[in-house]
N, C-alpha and C positions, 0 to 999 in steps of 0.2 A: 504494500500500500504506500501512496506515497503522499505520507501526510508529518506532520510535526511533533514532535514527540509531545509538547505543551497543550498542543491540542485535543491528543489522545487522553492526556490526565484530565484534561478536563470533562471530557464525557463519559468517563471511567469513573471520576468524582459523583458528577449529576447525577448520572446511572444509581452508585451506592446508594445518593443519597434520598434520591427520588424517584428510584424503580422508571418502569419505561416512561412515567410520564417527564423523566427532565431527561428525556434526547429528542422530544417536543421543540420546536424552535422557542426561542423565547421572543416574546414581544419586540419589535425594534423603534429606534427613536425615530425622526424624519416626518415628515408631510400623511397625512391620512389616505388610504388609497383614493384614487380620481372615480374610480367608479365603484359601483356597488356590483353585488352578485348578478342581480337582473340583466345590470345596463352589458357583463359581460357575458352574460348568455346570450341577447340580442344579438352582440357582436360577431360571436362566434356560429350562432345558425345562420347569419350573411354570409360568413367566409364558407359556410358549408358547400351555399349555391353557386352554382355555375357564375360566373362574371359577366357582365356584360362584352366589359373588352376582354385580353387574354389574359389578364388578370387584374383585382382586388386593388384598388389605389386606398389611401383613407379618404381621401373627396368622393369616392364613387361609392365608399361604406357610408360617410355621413350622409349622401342623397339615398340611400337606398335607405336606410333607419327612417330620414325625413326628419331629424333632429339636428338644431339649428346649433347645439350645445357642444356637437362634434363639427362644426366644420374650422374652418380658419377663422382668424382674426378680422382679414379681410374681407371676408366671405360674411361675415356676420352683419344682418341687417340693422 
């Protein structure tokens, strides 16, 4: 494996000390996710379908959705 020995103690610690539930990610600091569960299933059953052109742009997802919240800046009415 090619990993760090400090890091191995440290999941080896978690592990003892919290059974499998602390090799669970832990919460992280930074920004809230941008979308919710819903908005990326949406997402995701677009990319499922067929494209119009040969492929998936994000301007061609945000008109396909019809949500004005995913296009550009510029784009925004």
């Amino acid at each position: 494996m090619n990993t760090y020995p400090g890091r191995v103690s440290k999941w080896r610690t978690r592990f003892a000390r919290l059974g499998i539930e602390g090799l669970k990610d832990a919460p992280r600091t930074g920004p809230p996710p941008r979308y919710d569960e819903s908005t990326e299933r949406r997402i995701l059953a677009v990319l499922d379908e067929t494209p119009p052109k040969a492929t998936w742009t994000g301007k061609l997802v945000a008109k396909r959705l019809g949500d004005a919240s995913f296009a550009s800046p510029t784009e925004r009415p």
